[in-house]
PDB file of the backbone (N, CA, C, O) and the ligand in Angstrom, with CONECT records:
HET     ZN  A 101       1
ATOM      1  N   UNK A   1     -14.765  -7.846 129.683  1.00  0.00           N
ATOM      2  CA  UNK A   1     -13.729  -6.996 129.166  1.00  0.00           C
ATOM      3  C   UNK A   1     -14.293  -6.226 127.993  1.00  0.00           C
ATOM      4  O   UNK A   1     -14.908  -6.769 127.075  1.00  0.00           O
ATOM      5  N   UNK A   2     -14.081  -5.104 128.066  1.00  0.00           N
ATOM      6  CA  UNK A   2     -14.468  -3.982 127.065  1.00  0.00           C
ATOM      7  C   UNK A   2     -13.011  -3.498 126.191  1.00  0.00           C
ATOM      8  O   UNK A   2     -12.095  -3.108 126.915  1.00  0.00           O
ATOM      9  N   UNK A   3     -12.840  -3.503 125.184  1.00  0.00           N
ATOM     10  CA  UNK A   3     -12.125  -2.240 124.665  1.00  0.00           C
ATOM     11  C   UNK A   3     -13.014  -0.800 123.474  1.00  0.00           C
ATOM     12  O   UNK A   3     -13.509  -0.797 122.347  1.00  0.00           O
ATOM     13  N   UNK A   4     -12.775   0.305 124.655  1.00  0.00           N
ATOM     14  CA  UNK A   4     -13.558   1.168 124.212  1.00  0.00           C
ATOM     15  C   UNK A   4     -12.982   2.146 123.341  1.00  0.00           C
ATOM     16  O   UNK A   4     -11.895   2.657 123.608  1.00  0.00           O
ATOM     17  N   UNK A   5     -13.469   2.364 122.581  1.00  0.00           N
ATOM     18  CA  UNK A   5     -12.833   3.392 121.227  1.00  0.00           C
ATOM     19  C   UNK A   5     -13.027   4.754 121.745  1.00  0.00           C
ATOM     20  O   UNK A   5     -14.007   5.246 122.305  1.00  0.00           O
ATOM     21  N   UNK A   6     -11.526   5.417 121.343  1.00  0.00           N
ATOM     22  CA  UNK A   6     -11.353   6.374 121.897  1.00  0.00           C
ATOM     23  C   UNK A   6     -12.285   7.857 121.451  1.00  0.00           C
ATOM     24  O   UNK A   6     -12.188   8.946 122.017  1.00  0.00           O
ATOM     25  N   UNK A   7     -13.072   7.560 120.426  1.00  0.00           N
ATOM     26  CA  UNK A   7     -13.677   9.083 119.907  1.00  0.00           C
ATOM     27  C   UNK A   7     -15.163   8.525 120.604  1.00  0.00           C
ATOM     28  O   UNK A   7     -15.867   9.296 121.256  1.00  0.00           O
ATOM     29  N   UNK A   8     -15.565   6.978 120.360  1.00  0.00           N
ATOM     30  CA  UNK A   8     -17.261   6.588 121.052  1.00  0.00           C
ATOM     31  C   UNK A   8     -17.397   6.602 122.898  1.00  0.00           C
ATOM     32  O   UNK A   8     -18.465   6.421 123.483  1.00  0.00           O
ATOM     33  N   UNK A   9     -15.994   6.873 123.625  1.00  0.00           N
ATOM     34  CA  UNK A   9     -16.592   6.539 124.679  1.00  0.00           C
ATOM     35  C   UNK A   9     -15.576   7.662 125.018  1.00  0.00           C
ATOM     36  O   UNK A   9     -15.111   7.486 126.144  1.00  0.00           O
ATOM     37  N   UNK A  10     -15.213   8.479 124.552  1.00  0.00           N
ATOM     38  CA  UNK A  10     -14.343   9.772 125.080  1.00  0.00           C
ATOM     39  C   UNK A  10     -12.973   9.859 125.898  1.00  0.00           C
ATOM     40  O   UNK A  10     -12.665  10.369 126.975  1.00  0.00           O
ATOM     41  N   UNK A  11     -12.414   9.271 125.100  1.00  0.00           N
ATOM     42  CA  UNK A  11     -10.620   8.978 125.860  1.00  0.00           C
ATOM     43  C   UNK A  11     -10.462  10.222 126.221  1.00  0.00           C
ATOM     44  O   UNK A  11     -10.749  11.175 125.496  1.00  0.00           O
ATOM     45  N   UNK A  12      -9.912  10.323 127.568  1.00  0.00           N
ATOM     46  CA  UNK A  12      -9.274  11.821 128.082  1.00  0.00           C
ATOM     47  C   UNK A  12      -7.825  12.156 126.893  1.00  0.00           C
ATOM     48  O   UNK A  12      -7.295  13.242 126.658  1.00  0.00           O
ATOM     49  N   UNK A  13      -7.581  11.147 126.471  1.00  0.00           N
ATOM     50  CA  UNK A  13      -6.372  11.143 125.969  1.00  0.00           C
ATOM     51  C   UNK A  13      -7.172  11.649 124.346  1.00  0.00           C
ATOM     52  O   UNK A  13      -6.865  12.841 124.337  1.00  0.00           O
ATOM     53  N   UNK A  14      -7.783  11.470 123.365  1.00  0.00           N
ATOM     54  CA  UNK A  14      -7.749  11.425 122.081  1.00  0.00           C
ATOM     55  C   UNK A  14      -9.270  11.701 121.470  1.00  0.00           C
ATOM     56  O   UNK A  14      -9.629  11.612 120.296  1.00  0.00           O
ATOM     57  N   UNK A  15     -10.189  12.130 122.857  1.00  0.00           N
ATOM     58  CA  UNK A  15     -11.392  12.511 122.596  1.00  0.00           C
ATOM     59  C   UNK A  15     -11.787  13.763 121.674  1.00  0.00           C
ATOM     60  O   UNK A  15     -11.404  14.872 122.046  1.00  0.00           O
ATOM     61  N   UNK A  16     -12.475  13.657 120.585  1.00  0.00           N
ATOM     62  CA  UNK A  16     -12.700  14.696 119.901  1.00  0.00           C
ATOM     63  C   UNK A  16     -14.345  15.370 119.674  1.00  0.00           C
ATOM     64  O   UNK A  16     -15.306  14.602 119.717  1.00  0.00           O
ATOM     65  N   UNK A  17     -14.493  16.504 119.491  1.00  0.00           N
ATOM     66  CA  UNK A  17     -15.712  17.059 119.425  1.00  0.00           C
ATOM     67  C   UNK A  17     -15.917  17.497 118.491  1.00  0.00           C
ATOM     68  O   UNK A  17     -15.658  18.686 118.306  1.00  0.00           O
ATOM     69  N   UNK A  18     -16.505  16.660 117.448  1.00  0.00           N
ATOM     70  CA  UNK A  18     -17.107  17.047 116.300  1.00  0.00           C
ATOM     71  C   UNK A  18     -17.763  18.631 116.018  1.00  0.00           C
ATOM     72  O   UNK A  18     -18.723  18.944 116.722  1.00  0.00           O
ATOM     73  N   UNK A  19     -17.341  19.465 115.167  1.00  0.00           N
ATOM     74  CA  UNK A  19     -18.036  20.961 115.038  1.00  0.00           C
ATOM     75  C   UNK A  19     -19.421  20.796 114.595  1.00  0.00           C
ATOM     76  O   UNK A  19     -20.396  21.106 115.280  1.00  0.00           O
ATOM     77  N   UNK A  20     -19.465  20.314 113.468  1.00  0.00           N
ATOM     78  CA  UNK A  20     -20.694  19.821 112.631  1.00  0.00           C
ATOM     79  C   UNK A  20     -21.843  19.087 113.866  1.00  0.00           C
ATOM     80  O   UNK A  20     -21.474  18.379 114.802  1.00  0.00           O
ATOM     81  N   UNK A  21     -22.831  19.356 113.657  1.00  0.00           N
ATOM     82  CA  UNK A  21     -24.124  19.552 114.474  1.00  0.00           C
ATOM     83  C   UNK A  21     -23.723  18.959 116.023  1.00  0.00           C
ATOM     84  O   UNK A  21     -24.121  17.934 116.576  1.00  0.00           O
ATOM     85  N   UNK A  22     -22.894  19.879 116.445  1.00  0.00           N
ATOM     86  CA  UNK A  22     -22.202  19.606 117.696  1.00  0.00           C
ATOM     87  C   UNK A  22     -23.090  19.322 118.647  1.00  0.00           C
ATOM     88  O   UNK A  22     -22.734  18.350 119.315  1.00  0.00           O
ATOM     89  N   UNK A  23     -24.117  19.794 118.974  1.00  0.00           N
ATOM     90  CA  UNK A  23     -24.997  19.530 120.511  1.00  0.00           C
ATOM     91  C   UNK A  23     -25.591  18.077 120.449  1.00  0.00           C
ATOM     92  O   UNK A  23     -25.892  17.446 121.462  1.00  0.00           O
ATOM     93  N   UNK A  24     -25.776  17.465 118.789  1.00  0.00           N
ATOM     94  CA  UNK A  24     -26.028  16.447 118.719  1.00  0.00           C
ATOM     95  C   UNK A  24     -25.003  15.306 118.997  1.00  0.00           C
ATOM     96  O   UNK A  24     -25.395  14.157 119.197  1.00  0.00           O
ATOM     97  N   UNK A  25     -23.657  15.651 119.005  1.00  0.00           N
ATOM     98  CA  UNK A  25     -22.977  14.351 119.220  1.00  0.00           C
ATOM     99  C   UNK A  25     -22.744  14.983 120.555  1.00  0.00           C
ATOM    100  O   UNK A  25     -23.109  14.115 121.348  1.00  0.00           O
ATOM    101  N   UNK A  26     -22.400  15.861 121.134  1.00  0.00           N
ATOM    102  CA  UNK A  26     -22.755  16.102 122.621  1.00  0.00           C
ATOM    103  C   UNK A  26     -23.197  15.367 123.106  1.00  0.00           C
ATOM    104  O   UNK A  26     -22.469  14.726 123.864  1.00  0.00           O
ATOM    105  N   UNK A  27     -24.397  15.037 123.023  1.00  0.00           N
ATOM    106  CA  UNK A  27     -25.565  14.030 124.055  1.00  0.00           C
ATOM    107  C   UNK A  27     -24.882  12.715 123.599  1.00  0.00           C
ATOM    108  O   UNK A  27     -24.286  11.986 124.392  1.00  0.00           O
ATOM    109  N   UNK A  28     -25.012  12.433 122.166  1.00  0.00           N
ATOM    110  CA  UNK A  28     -24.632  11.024 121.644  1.00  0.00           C
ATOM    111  C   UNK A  28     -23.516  10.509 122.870  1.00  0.00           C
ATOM    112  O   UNK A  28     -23.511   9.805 123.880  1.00  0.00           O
ATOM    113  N   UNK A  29     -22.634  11.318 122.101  1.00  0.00           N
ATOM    114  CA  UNK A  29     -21.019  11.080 123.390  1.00  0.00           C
ATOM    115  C   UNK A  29     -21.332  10.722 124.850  1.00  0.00           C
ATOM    116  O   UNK A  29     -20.935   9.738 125.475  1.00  0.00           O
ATOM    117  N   UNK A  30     -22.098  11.688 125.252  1.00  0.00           N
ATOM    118  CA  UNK A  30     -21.877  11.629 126.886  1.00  0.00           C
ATOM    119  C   UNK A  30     -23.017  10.821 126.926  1.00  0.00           C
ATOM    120  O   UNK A  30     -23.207  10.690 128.135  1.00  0.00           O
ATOM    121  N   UNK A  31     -23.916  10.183 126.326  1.00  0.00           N
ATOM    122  CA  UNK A  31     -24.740   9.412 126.656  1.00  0.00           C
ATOM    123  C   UNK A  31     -23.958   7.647 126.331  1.00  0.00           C
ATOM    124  O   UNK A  31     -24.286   6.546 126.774  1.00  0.00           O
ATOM    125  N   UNK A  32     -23.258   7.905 125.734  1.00  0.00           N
ATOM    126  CA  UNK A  32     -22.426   6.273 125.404  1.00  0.00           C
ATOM    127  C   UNK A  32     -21.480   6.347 126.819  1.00  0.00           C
ATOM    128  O   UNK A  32     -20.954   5.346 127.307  1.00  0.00           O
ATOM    129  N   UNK A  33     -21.374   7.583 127.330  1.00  0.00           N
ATOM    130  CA  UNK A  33     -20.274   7.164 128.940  1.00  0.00           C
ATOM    131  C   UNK A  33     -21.301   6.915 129.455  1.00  0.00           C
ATOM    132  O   UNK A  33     -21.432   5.829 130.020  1.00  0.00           O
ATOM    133  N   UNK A  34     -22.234   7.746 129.424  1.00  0.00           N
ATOM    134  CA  UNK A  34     -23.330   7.216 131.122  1.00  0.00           C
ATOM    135  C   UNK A  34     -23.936   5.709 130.826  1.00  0.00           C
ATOM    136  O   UNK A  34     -24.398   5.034 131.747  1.00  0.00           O
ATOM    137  N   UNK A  35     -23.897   5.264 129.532  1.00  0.00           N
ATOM    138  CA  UNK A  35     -24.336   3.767 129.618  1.00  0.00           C
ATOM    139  C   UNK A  35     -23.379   2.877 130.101  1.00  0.00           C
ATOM    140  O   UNK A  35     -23.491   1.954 130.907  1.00  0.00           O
ATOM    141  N   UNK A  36     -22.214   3.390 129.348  1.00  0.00           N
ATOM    142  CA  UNK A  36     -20.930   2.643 130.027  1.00  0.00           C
ATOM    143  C   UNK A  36     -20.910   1.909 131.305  1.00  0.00           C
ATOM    144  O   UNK A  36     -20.965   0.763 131.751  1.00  0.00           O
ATOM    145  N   UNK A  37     -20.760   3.638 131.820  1.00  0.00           N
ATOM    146  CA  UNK A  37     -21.410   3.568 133.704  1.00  0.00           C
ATOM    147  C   UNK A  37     -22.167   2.591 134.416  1.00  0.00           C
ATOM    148  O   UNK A  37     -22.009   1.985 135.475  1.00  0.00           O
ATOM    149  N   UNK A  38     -23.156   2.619 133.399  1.00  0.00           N
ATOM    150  CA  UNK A  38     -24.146   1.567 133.923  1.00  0.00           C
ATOM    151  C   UNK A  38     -23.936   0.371 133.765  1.00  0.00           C
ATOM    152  O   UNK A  38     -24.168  -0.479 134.625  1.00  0.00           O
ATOM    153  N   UNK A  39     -23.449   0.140 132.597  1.00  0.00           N
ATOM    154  CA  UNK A  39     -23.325  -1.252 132.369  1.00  0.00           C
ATOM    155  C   UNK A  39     -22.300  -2.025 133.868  1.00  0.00           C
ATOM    156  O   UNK A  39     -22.432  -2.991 134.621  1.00  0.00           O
ATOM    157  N   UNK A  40     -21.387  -1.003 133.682  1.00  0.00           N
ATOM    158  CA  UNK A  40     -20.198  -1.070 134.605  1.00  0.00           C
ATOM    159  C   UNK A  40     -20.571  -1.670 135.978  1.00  0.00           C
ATOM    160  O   UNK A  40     -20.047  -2.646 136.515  1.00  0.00           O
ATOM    161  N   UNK A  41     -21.846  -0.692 136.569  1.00  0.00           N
ATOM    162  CA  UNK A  41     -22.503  -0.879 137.442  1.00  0.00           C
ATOM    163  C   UNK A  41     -23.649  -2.233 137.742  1.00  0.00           C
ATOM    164  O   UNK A  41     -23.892  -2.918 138.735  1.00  0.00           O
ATOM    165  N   UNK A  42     -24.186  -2.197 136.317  1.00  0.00           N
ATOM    166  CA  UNK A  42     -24.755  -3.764 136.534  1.00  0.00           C
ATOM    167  C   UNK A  42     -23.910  -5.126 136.484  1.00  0.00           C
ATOM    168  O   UNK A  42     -23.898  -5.992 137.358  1.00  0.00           O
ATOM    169  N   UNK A  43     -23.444  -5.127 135.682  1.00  0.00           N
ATOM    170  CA  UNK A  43     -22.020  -6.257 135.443  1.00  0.00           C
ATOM    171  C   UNK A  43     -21.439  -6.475 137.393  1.00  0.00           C
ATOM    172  O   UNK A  43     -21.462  -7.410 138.193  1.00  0.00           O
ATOM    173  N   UNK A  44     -21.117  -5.463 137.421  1.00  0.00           N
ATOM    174  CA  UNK A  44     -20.422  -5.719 139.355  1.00  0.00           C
ATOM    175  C   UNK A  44     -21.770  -5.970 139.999  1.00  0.00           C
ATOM    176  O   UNK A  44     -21.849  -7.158 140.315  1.00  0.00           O
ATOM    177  N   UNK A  45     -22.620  -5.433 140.240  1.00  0.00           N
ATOM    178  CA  UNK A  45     -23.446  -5.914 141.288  1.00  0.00           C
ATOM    179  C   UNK A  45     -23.747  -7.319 141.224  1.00  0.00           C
ATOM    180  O   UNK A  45     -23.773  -8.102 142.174  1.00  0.00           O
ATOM    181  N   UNK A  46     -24.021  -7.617 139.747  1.00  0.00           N
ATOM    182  CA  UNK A  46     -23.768  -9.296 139.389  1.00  0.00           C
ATOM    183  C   UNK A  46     -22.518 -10.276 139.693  1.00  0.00           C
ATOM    184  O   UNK A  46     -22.354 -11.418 139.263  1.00  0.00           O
ATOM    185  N   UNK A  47     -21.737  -9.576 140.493  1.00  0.00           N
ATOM    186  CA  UNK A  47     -20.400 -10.144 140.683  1.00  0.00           C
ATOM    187  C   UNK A  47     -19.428 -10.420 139.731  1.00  0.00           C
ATOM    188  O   UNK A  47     -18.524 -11.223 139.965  1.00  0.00           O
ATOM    189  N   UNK A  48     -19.571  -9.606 138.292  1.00  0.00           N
ATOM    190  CA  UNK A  48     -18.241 -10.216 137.708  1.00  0.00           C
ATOM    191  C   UNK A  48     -17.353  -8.924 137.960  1.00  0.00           C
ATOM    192  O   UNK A  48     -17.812  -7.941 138.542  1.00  0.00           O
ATOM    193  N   UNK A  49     -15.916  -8.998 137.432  1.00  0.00           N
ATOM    194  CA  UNK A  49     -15.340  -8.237 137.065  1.00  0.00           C
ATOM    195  C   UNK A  49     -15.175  -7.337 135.788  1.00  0.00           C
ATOM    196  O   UNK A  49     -15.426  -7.931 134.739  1.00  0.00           O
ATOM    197  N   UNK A  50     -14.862  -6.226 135.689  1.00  0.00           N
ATOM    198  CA  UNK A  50     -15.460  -5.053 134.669  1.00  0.00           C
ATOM    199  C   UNK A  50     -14.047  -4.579 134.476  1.00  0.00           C
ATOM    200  O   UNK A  50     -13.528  -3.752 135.225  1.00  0.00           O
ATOM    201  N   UNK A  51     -13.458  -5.112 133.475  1.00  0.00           N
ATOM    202  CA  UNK A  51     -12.399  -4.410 132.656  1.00  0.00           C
ATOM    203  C   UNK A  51     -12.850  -3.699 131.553  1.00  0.00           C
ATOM    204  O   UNK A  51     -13.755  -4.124 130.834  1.00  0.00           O
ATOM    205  N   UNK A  52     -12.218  -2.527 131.351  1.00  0.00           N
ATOM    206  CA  UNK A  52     -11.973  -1.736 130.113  1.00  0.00           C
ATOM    207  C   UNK A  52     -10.892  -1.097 129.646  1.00  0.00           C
ATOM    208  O   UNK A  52     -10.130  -0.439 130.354  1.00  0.00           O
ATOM    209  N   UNK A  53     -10.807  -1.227 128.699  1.00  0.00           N
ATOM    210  CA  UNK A  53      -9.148  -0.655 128.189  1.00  0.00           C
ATOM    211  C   UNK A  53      -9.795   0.048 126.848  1.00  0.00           C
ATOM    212  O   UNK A  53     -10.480  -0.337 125.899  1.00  0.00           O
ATOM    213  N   UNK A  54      -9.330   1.030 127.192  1.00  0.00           N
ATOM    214  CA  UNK A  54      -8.953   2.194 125.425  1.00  0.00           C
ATOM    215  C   UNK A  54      -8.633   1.464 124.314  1.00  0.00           C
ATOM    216  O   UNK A  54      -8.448   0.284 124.609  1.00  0.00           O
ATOM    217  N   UNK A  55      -8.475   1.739 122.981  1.00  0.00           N
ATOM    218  CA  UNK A  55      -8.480   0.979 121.892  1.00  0.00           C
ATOM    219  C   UNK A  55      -6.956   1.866 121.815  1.00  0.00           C
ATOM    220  O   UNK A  55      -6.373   1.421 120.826  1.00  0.00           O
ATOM    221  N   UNK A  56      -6.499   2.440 122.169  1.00  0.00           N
ATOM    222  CA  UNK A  56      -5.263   2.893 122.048  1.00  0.00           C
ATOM    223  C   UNK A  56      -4.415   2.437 123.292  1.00  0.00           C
ATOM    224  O   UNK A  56      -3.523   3.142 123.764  1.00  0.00           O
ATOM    225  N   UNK A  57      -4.707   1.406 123.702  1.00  0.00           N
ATOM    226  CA  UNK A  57      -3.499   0.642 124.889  1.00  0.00           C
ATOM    227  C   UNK A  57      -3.118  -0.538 124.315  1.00  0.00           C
ATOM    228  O   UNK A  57      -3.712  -1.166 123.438  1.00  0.00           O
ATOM    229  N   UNK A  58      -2.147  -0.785 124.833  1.00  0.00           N
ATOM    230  CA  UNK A  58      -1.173  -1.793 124.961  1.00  0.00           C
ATOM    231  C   UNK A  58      -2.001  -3.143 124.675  1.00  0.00           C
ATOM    232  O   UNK A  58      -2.478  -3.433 125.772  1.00  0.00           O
ATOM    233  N   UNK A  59      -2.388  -4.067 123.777  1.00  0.00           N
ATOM    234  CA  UNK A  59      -3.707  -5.359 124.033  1.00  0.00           C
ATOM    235  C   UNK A  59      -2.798  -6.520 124.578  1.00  0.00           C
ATOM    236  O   UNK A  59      -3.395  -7.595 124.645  1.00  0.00           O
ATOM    237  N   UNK A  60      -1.263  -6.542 125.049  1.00  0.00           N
ATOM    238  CA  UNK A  60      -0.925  -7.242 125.454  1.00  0.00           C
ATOM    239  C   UNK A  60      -0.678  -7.013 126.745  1.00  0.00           C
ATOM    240  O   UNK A  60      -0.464  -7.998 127.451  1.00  0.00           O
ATOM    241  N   UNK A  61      -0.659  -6.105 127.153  1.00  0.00           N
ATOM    242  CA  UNK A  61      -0.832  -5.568 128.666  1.00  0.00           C
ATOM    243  C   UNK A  61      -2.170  -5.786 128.992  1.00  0.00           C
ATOM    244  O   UNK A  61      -2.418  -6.343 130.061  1.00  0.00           O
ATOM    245  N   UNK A  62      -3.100  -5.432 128.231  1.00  0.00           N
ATOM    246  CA  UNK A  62      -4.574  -5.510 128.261  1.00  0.00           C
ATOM    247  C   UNK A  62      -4.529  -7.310 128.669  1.00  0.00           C
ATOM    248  O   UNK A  62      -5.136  -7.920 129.550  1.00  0.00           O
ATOM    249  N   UNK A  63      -3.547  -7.803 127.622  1.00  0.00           N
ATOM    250  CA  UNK A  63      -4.093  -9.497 128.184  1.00  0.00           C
ATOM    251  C   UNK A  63      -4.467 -10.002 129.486  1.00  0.00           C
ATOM    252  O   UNK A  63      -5.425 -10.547 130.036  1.00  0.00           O
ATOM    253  N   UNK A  64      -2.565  -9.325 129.905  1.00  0.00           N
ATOM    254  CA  UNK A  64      -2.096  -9.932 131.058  1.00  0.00           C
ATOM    255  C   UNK A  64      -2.876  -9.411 132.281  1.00  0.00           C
ATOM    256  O   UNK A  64      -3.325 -10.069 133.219  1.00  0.00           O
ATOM    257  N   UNK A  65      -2.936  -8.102 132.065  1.00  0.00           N
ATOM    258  CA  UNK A  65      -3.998  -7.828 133.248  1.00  0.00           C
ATOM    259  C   UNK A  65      -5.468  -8.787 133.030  1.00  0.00           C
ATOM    260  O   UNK A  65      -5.660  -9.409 134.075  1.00  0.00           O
ATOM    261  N   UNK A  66      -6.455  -9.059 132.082  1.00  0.00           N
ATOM    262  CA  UNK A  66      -6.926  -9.933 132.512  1.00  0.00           C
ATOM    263  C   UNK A  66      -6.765 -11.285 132.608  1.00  0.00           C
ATOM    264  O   UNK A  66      -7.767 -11.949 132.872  1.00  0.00           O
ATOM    265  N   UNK A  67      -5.419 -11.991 132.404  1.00  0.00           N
ATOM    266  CA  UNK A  67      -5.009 -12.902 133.090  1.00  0.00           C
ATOM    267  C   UNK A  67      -4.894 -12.381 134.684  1.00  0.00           C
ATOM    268  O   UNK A  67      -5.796 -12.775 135.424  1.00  0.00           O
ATOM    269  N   UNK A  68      -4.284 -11.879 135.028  1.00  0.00           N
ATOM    270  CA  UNK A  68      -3.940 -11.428 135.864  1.00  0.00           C
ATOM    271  C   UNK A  68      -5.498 -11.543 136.923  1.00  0.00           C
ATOM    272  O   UNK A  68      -5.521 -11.983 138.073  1.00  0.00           O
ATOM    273  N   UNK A  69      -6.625 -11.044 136.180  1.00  0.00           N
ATOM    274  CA  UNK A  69      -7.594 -10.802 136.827  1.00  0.00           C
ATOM    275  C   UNK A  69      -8.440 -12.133 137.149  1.00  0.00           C
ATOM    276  O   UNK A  69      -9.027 -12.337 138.212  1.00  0.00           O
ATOM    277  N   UNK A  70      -8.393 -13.102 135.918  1.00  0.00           N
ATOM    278  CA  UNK A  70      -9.005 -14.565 136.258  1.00  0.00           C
ATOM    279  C   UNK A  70      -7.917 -14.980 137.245  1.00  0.00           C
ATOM    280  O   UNK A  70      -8.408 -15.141 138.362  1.00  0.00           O
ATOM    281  N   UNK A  71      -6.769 -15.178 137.211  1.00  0.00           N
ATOM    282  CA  UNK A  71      -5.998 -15.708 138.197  1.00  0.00           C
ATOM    283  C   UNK A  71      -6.525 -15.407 139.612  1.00  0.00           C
ATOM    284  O   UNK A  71      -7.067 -16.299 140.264  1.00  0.00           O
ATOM    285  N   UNK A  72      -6.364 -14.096 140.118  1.00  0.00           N
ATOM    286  CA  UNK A  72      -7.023 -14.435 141.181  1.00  0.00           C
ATOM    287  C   UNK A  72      -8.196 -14.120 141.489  1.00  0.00           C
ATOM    288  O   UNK A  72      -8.410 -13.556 142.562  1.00  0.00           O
ATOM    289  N   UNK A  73      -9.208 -14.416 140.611  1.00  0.00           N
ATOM    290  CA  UNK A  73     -10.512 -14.523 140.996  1.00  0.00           C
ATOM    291  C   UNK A  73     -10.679 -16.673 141.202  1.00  0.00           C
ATOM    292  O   UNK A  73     -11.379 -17.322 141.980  1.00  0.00           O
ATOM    293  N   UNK A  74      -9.724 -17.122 140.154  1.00  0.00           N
ATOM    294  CA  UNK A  74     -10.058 -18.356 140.848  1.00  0.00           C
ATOM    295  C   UNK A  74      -9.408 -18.346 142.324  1.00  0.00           C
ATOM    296  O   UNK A  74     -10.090 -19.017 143.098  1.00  0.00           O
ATOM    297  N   UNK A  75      -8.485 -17.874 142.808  1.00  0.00           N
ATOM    298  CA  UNK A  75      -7.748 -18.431 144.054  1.00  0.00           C
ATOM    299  C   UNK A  75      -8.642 -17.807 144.429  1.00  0.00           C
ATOM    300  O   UNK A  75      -7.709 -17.388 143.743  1.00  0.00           O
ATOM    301  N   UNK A  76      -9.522 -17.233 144.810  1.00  0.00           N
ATOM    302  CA  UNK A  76     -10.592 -16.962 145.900  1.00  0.00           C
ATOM    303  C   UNK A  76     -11.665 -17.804 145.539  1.00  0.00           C
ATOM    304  O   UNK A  76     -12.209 -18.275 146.538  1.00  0.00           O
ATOM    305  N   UNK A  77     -12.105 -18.121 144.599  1.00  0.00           N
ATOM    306  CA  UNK A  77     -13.018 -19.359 144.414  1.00  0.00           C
ATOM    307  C   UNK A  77     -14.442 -18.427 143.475  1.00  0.00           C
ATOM    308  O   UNK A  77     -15.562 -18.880 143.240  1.00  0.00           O
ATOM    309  N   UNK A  78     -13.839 -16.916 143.063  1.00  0.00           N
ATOM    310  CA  UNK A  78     -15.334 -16.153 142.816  1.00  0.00           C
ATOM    311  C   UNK A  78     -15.306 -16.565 141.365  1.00  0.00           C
ATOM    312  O   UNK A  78     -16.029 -15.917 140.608  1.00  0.00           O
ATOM    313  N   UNK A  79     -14.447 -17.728 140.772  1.00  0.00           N
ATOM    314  CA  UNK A  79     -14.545 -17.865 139.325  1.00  0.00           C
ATOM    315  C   UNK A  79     -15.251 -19.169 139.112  1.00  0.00           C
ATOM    316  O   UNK A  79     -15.484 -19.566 137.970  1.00  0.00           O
TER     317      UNK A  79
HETATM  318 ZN    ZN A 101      -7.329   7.083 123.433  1.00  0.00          ZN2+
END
């Protein structure tokens, strides 16, 4: 489980673009999603599950969904 901050990993919702030496947080920015990505991508091929939630959601909704998510990963036995 991740909670990702909305200006470091670019919330569609609250993402901002710094003016001040802009091409530099350009890359910064979009290079913290494409790691994301990846991580995202290694984490599953390893078989776990890959939650992320915004730092501007709900952390009790955030719970329950990963309750929600161990729950039935044990009834299938992948926990
Ligand atoms: Zn946000």
């Amino acid at each position: 489980m991740f909670v990702d901050g909305c200006f470091w990993h670019r919330c569609p919702l609250h993402a901002t673009a710094p003016t001040t030496n802009g091409a530099w947080w350009e890359r910064k920015l979009n290079a913290n999603v494409a790691r994301d990505r990846e991580t995202d991508a290694w984490l599953t091929a390893l078989g776990w599950s890959v939650l992320r939630f915004w730092e501007h959601e709900d952390m009790e909704h955030a719970a329950a969904l990963i309750a929600h998510e161990v729950a039935s990963r044990r009834s299938t036995g992948t926990v």
